[in-house]
Residue, then its C-alpha position, 0 to 999 in steps of 0.5 A: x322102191x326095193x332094191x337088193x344085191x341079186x348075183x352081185x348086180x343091183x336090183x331095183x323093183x319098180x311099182x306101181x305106176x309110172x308117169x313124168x313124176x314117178x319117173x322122175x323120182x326113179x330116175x333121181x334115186x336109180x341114177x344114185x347108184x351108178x357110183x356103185x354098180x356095173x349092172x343095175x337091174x329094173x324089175x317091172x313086176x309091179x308095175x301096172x301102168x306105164x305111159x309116155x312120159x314115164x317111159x321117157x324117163x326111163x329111156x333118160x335114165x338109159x342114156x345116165x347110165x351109158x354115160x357111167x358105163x353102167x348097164x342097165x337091164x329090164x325085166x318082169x314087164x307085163x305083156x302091156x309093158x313089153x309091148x310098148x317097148x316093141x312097138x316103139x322100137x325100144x326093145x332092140x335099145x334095152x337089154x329086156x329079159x323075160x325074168x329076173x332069173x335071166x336077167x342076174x346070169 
């Protein structure tokens, strides 16, 4: 997991897959930056697979980051990703932007 400062928000670059254990981790390690962010930044640009289980950890790592008014945004999802979050209804709760360009304005 990278992470840097982008237009003064917190940018954090998921990869690879992510499932119960790998969400776990991001939630764990994304949660610590609360204290230090307003916005944080997903990027799924590398991610290549995401299933239920992960998707309930980043859904939790939203409801960490409403309780420290902090705003969570997502962006750079394949057309898998996205359209997971459309089918569960999920894309009317995140805030999800096509690139990491719109998503640091």
């Amino acid at each position: 997991m990278e992470k840097e400062i982008i237009g003064g928000k917190q940018t954090v670059y998921l990869e690879g897959e992510i499932n119960g254990n790998t969400g776990f981790s991001y939630k764990e390690k994304i949660s610590a930056l609360f204290s230090n962010s307003a916005v944080i930044i997903l990027s799924f640009k590398d991610v290549v697979y995401l299933n239920s289980s992960g998707l309930r950890e980043i859904i939790d790592l939203l409801k960490l980051a409403n309780k420290s008014k902090v705003e969570l945004r997502l962006c750079d999802m394949s057309k898998e990703i996205r359209e997971m979050f459309s089918f569960t209804g999920l894309e009317k709760v995140f805030k999800i932007f096509d690139n990491l360009d719109k998503a640091a304005v």
